[in-house]
N, C-alpha and C positions, 0 to 999 in steps of 0.2 A: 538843815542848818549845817554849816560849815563850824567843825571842831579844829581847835586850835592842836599847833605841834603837838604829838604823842598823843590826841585823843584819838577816840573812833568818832567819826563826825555821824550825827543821829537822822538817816534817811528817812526815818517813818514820820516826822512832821516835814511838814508840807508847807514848802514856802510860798511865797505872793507869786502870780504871774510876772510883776516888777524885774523880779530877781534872775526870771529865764531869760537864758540868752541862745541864740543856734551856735553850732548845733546842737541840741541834748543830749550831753550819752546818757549811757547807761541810771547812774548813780540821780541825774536830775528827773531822768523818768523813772525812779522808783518813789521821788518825793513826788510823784503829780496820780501813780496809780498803784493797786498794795497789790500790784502782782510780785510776786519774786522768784528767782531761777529754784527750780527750773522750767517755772509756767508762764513767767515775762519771755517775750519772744520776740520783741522790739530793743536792737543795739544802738540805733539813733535816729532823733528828729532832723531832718533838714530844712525843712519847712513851714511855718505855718501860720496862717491869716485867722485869727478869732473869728466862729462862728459863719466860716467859709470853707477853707479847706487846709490839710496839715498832711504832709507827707514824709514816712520813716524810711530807716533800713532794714531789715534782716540778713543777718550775714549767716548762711548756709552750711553749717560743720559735718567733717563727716563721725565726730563725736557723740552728737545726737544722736539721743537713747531711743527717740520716738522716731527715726529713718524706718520706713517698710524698706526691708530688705527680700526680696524673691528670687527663687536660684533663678540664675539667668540672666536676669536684669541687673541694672544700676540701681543702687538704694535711691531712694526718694522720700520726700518728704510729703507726708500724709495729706490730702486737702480737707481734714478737719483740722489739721495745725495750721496748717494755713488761711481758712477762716478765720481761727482764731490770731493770728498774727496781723491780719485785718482791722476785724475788733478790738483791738490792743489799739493799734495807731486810732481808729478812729476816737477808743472810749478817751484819749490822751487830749486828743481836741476838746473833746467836752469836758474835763475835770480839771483844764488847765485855766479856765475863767476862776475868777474870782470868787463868785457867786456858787460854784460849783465845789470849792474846797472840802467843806463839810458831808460832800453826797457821795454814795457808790450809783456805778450805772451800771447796769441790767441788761445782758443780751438778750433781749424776748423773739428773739425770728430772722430767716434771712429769708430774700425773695431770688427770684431766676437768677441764681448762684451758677456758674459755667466753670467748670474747671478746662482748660482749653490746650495748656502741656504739663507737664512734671517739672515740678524745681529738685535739683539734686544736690548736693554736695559740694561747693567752691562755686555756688553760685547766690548773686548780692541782688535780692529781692528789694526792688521799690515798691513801696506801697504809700497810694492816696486813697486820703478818705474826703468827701465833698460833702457838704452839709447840702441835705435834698428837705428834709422839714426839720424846723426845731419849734418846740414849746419849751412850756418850764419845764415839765417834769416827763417830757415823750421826744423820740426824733427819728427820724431816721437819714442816715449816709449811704451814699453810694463807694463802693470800697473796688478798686484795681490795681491787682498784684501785678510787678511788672520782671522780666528778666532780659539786660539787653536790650529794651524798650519793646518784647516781645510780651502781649499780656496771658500770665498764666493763668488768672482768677479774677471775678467780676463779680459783680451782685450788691442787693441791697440789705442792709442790715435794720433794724429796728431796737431802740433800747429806751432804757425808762432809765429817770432816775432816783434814787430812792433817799432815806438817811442812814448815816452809818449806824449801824447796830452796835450798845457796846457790852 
């Protein structure tokens, strides 16, 4: 919900899909998933078709607390963050339906996951997620990290979805 002059506007409810519009930054995908910095890892939607395919940003800082940094080499960003920067865009597809408002989803697995370069530092990560099966409460996406149109990361994810806990 959007707060009027001098308030703090309240991110943790969660508006209608109506209300989205592209691109999503930040602040509208914190109303769609209760990740928050510094474990949101998605700066913006550009994309996205319900129940087909939805594609973000990650904008690559050399601030990040989680860069492996090795003597010799250029810092890079880990590819379990980058799995999960995946999972982020995709779980953003599924809990941005209507019918989905109320639920958390569940990374339960990924399959032949390829990490193929290193994303480093002042580099702007696209990533799509494609709906490969959906049920009500099961699916799985195909996820492709992209730098440059050069793809760094691929694979298939798996998630369920659950109620929220309160």
């Amino acid at each position: 919900m959007r707060g009027t002059e001098g308030e703090t506007p309240d991110y943790t409810e969660r508006s209608p899909m109506e209300s989205l519009s592209l691109p999503l930054d930040y602040s509208a995908i914190e109303r769609i998933i209760p990740h928050r910095y510094p474990f949101l890892l998605v700066d913006r939607i550009t994309e996205l078709e319900p129940d087909k395919r939805i594609v973000g940003i990650k904008n690559v800082s050399l601030n990040e607390r989680y860069l492996s940094r090795q003597p010799g080499s250029a810092p890079a960003l880990p590819p379990t963050i980058l799995t999960e920067a995946v999972a982020q865009v995709g779980a953003i597809l599924i809990l941005s339906k209507p019918e989905n408002r109320e639920k958390l989803i569940f990374f339960m697995g990924i399959d032949r996951v390829r990490y193929r370069h290193p994303v480093h530092p002042g580099d702007v990560v696209e990533i799509e997620a494609r709906v490969k099966r959906l049920r009500s409460r099961m699916g799985q996406l195909e996820g492709v990290a992209r730098v440059e149109g050069r793809i760094v990361v691929d694979g298939t994810m798996t998630f369920a979805l659950g109620p929220v806990q309160s």
